[in-house]
KENU-115742 format. One record per residue (C-alpha): x, y, z; residue number from 1; chain; residue in three letters. Coordinates in steps of 0.001 Angstrom, whole numbers. Layout:
KENU-115742
<r><X>X</X><Y>Y</Y><Z>Z</Z><tiro>NUM</tiro><lumgu>A</lumgu><mifi>ALA</mifi></r>
...
//
This chain:
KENU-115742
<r><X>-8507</X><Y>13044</Y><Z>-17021</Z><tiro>1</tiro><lumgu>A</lumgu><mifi>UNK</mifi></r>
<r><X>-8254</X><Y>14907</Y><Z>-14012</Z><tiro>2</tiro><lumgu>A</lumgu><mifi>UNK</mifi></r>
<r><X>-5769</X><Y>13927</Y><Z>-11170</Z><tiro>3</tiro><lumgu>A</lumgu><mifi>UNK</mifi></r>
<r><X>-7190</X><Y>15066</Y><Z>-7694</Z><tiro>4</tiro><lumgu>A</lumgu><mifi>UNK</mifi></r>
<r><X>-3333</X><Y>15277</Y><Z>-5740</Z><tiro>5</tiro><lumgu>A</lumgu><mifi>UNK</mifi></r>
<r><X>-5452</X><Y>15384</Y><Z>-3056</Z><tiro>6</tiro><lumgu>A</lumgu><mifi>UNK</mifi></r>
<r><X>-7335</X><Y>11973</Y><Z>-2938</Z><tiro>7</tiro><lumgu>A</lumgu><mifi>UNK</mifi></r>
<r><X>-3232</X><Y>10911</Y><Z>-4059</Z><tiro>8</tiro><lumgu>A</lumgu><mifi>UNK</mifi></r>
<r><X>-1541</X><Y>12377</Y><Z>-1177</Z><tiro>9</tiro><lumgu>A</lumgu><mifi>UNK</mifi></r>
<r><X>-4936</X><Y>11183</Y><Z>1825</Z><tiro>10</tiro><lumgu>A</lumgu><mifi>UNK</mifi></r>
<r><X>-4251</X><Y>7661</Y><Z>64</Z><tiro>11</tiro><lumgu>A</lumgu><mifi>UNK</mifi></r>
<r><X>-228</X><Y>7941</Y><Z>261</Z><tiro>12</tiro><lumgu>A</lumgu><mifi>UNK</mifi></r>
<r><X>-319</X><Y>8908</Y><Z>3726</Z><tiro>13</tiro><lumgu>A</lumgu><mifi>UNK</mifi></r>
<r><X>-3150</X><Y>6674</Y><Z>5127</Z><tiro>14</tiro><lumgu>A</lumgu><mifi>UNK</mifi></r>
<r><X>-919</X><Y>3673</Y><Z>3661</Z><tiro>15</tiro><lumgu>A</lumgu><mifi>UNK</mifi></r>
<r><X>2310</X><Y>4959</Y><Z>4568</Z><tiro>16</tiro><lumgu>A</lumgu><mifi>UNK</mifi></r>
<r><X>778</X><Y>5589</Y><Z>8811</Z><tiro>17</tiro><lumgu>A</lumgu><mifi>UNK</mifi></r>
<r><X>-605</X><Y>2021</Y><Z>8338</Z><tiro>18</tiro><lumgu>A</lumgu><mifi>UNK</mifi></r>
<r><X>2589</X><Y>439</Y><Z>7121</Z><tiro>19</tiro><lumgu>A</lumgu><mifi>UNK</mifi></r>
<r><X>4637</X><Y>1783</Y><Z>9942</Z><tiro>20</tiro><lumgu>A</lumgu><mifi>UNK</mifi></r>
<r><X>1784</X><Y>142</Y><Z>12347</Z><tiro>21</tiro><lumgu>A</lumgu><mifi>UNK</mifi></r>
<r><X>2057</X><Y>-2906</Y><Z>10645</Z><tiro>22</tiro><lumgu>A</lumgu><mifi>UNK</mifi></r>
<r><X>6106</X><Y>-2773</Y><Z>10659</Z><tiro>23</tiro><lumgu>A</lumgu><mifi>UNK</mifi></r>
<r><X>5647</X><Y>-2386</Y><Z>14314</Z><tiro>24</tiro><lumgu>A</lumgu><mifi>UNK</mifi></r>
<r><X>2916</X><Y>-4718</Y><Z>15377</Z><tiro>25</tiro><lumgu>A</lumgu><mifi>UNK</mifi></r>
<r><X>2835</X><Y>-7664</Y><Z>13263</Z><tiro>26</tiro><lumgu>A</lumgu><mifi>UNK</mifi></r>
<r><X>5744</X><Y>-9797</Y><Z>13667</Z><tiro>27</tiro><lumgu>A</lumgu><mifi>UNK</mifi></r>
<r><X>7337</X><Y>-11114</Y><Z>10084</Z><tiro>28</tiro><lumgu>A</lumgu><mifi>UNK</mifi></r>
<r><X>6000</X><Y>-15048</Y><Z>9717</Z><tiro>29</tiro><lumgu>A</lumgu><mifi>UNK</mifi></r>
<r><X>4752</X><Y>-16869</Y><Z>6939</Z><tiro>30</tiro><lumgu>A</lumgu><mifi>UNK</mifi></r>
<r><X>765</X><Y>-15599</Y><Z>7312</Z><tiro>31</tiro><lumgu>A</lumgu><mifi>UNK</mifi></r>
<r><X>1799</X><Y>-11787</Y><Z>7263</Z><tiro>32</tiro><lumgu>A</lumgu><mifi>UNK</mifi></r>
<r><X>1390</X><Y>-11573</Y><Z>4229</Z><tiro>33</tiro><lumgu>A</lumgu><mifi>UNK</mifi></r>
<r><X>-2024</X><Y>-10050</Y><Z>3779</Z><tiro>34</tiro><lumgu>A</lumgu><mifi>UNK</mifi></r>
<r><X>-1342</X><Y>-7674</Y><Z>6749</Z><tiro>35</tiro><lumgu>A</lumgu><mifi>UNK</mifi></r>
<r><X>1727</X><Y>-6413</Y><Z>4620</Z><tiro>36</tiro><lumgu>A</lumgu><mifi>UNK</mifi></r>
<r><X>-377</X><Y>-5788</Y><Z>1705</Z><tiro>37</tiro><lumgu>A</lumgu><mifi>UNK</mifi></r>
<r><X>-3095</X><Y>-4110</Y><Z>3926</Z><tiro>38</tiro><lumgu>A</lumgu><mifi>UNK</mifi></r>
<r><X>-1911</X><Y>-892</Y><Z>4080</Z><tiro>39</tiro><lumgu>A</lumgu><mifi>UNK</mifi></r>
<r><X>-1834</X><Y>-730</Y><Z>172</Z><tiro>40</tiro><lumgu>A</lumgu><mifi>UNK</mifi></r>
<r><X>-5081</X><Y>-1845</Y><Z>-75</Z><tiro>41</tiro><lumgu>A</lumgu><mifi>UNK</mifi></r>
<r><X>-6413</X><Y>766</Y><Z>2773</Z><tiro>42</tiro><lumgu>A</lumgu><mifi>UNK</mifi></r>
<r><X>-4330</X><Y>3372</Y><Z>719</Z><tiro>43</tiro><lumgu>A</lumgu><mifi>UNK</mifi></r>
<r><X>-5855</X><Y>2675</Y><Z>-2655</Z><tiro>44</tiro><lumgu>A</lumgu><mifi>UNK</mifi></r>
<r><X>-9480</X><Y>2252</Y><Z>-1595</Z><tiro>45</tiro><lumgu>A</lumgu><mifi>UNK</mifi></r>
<r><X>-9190</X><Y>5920</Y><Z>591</Z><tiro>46</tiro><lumgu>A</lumgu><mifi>UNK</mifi></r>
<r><X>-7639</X><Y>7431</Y><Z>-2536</Z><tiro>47</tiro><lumgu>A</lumgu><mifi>UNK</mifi></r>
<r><X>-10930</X><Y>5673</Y><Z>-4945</Z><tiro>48</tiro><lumgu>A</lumgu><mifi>UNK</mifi></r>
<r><X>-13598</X><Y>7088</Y><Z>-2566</Z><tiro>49</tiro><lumgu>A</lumgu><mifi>UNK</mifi></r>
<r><X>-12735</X><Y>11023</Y><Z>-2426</Z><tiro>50</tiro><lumgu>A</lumgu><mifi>UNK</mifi></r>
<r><X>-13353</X><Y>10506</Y><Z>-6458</Z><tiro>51</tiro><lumgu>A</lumgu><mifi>UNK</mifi></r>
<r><X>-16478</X><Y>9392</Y><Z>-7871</Z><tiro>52</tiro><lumgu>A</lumgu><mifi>UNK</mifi></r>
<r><X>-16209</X><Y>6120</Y><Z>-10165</Z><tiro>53</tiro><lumgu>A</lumgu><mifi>UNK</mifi></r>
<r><X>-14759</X><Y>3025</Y><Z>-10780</Z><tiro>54</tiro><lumgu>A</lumgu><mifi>UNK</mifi></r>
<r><X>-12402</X><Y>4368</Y><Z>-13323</Z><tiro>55</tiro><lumgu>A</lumgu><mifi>UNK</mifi></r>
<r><X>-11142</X><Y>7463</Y><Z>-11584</Z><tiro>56</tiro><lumgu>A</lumgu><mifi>UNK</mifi></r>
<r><X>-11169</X><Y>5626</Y><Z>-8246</Z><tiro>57</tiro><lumgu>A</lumgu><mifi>UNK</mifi></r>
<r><X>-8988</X><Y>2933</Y><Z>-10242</Z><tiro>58</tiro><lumgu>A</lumgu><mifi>UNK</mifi></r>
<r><X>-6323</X><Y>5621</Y><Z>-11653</Z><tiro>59</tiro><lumgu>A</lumgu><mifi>UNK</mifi></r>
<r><X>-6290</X><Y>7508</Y><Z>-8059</Z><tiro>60</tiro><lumgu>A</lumgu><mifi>UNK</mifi></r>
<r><X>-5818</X><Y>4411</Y><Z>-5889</Z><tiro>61</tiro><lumgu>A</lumgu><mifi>UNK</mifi></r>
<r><X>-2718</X><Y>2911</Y><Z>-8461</Z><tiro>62</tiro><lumgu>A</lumgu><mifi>UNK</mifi></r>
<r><X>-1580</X><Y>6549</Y><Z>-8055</Z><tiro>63</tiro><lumgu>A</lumgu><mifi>UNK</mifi></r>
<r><X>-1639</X><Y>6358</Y><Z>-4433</Z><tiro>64</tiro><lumgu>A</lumgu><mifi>UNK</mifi></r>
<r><X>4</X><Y>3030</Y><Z>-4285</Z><tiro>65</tiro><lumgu>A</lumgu><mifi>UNK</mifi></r>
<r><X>2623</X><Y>3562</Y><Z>-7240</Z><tiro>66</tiro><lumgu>A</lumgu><mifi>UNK</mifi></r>
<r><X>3757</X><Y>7294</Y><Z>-5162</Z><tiro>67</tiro><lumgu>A</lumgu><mifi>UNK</mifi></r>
<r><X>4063</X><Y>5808</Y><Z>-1890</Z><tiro>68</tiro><lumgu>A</lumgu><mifi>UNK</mifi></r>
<r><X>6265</X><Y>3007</Y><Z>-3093</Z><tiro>69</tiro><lumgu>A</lumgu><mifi>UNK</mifi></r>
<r><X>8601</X><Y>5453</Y><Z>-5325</Z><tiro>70</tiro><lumgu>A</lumgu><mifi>UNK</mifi></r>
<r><X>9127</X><Y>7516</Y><Z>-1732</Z><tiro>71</tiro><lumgu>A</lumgu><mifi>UNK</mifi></r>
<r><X>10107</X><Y>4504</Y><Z>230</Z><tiro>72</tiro><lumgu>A</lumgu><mifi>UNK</mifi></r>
<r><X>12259</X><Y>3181</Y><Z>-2748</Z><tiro>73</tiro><lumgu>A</lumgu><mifi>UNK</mifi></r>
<r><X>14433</X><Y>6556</Y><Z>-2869</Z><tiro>74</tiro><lumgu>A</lumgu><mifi>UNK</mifi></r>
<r><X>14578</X><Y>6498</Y><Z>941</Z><tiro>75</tiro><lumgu>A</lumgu><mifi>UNK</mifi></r>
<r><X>15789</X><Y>3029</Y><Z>520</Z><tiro>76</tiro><lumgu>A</lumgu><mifi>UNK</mifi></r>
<r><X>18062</X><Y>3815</Y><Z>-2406</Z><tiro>77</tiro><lumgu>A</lumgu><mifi>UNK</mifi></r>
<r><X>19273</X><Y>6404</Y><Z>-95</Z><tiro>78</tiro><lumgu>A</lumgu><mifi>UNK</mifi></r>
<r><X>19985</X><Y>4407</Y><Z>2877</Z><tiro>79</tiro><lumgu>A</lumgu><mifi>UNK</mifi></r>
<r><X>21119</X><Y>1435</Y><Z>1547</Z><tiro>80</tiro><lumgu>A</lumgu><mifi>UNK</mifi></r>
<r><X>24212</X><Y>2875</Y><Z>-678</Z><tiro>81</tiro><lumgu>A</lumgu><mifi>UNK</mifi></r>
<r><X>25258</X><Y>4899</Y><Z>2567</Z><tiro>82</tiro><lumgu>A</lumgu><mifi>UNK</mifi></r>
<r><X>25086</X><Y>1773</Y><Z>4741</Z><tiro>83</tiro><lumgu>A</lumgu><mifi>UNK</mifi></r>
<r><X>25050</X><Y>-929</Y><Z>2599</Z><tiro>84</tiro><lumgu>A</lumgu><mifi>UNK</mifi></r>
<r><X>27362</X><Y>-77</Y><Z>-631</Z><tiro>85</tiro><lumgu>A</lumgu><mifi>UNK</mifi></r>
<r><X>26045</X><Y>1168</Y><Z>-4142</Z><tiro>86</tiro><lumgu>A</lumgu><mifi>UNK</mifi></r>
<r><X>25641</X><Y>-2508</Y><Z>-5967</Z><tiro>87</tiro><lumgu>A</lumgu><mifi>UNK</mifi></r>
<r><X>23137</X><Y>-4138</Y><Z>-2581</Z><tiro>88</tiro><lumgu>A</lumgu><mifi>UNK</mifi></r>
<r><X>21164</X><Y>-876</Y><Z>-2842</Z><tiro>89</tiro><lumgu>A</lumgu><mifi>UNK</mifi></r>
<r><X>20386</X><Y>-399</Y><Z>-6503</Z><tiro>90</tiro><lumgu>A</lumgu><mifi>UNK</mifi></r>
<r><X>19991</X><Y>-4199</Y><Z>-6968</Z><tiro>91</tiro><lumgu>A</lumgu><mifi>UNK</mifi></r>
<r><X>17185</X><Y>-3886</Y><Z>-4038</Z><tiro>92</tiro><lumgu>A</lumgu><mifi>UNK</mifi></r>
<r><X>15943</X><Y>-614</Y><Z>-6134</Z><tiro>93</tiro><lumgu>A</lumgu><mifi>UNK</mifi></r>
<r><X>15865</X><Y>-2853</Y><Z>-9175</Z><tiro>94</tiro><lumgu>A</lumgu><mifi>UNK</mifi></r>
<r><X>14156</X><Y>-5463</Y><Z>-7463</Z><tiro>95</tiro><lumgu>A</lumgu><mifi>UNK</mifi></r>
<r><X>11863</X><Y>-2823</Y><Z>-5813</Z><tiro>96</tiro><lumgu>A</lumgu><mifi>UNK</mifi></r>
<r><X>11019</X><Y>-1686</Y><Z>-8677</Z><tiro>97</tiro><lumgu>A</lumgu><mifi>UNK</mifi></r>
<r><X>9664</X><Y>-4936</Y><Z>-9838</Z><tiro>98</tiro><lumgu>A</lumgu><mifi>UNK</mifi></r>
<r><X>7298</X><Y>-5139</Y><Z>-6622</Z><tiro>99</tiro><lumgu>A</lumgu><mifi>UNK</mifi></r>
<r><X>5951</X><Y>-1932</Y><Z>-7051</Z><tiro>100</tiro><lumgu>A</lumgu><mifi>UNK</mifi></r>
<r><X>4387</X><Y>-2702</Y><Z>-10699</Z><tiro>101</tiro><lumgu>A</lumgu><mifi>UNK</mifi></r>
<r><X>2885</X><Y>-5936</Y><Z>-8868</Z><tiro>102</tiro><lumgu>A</lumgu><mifi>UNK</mifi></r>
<r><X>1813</X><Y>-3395</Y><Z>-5901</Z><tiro>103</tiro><lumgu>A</lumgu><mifi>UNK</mifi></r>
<r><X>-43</X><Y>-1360</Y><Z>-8185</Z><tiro>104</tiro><lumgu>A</lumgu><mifi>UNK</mifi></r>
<r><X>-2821</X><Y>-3699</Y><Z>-9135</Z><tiro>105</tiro><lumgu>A</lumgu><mifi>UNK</mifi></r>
<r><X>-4550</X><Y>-4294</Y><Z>-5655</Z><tiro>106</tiro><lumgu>A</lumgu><mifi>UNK</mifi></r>
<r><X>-3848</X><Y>-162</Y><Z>-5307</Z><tiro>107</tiro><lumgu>A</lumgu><mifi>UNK</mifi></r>
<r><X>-5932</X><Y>-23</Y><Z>-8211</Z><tiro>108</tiro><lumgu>A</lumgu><mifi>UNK</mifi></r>
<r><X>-8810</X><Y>-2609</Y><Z>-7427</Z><tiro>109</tiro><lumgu>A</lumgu><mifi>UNK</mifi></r>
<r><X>-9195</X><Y>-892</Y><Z>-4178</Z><tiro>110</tiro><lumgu>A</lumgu><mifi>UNK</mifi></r>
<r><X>-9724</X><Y>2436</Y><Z>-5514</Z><tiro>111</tiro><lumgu>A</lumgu><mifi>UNK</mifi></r>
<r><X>-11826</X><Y>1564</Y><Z>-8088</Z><tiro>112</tiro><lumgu>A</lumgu><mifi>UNK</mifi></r>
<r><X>-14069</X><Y>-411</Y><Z>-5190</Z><tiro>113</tiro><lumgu>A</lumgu><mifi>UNK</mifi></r>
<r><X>-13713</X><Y>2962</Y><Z>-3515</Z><tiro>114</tiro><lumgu>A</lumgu><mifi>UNK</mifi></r>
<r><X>-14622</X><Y>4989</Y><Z>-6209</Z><tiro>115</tiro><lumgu>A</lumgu><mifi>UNK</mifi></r>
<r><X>-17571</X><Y>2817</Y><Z>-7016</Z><tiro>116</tiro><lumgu>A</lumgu><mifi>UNK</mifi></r>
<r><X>-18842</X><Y>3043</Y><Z>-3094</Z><tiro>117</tiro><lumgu>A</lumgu><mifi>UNK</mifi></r>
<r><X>-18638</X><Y>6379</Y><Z>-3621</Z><tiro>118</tiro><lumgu>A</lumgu><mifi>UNK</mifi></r>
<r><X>-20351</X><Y>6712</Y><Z>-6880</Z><tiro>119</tiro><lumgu>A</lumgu><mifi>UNK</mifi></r>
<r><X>-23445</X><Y>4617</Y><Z>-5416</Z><tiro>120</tiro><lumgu>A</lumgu><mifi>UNK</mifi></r>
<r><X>-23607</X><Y>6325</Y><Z>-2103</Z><tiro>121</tiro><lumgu>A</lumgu><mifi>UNK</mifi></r>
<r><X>-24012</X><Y>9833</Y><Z>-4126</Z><tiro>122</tiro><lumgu>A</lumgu><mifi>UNK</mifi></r>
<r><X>-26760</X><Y>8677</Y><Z>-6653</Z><tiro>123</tiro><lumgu>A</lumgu><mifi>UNK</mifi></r>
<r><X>-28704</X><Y>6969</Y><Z>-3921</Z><tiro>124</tiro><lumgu>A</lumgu><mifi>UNK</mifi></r>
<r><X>-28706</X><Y>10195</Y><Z>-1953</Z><tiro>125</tiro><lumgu>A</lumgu><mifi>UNK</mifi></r>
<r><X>-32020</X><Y>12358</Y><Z>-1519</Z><tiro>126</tiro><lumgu>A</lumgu><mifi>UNK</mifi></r>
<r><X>-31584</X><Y>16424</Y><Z>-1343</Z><tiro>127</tiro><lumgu>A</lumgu><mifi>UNK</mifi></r>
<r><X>-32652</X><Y>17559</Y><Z>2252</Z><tiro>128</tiro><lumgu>A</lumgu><mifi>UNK</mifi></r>
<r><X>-36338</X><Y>18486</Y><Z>2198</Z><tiro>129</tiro><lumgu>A</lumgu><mifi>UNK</mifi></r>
<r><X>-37199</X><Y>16659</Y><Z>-592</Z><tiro>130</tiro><lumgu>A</lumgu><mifi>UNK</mifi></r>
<r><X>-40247</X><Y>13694</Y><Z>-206</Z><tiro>131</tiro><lumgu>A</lumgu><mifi>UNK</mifi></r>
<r><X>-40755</X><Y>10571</Y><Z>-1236</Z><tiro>132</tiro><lumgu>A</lumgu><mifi>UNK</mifi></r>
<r><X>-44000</X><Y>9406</Y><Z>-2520</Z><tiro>133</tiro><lumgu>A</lumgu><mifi>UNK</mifi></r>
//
């Protein structure tokens, strides 16, 4: 199977913009959930629809998901043994870890919705100039 980087890298970066609006505008309570998980979702379905199909849209939109989360974890790996000390930030790695196999499931839904969309939106389409009887 093909990888398109580039559906990867739109989906990585639309999740990663709308994390860092979520960080910012939704304060941490017990309902946030979903908006955390939003930007994962949002990631994984933008990756899905610049491929065509469930399937691909499903590999592309884990992809999306399970890159994004390996870049924050090494930033956090990073950061935490320089301000926290090496056993906090590879237990949080572990632990992060962990989350981002859980993480990669709704990536994947969503891109396979995507994909899907996009796969029905490009069968029902006419060529220009063409009638319909």
């Amino acid at each position: 199977m093909d990888i398109n980087w580039r559906a990867v890298l739109t989906g990585f970066l639309t999740a990663f913009v709308l994390g860092i609006l979520v960080a910012w505008l939704v304060p941490p309570a017990g309902t946030s959930g979903l908006a955390q998980a939003l930007p994962g979702l949002v990631g994984g379905l933008v990756a899905g629809y610049m491929v065509v199909g469930a399937g691909r849209g499903a590999v592309h939109g884990g992809l999306a998901t399970v890159v994004g989360g390996l870049v924050l974890l090494v930033a956090w790996l990073v950061l935490g043994t320089l301000f926290a000390g090496v056993f906090p930030a590879v237990t949080g790695f572990a632990l992060g870890l962990a989350i981002l196999l859980a993480q990669a499931i709704p990536g994947a839904i969503a891109g396979a919705i995507g994909g899907w969309a996009k796969g029905r939106r490009t069968a029902t389409r006419e060529t220009v100039g063409t009638e319909t009887r």
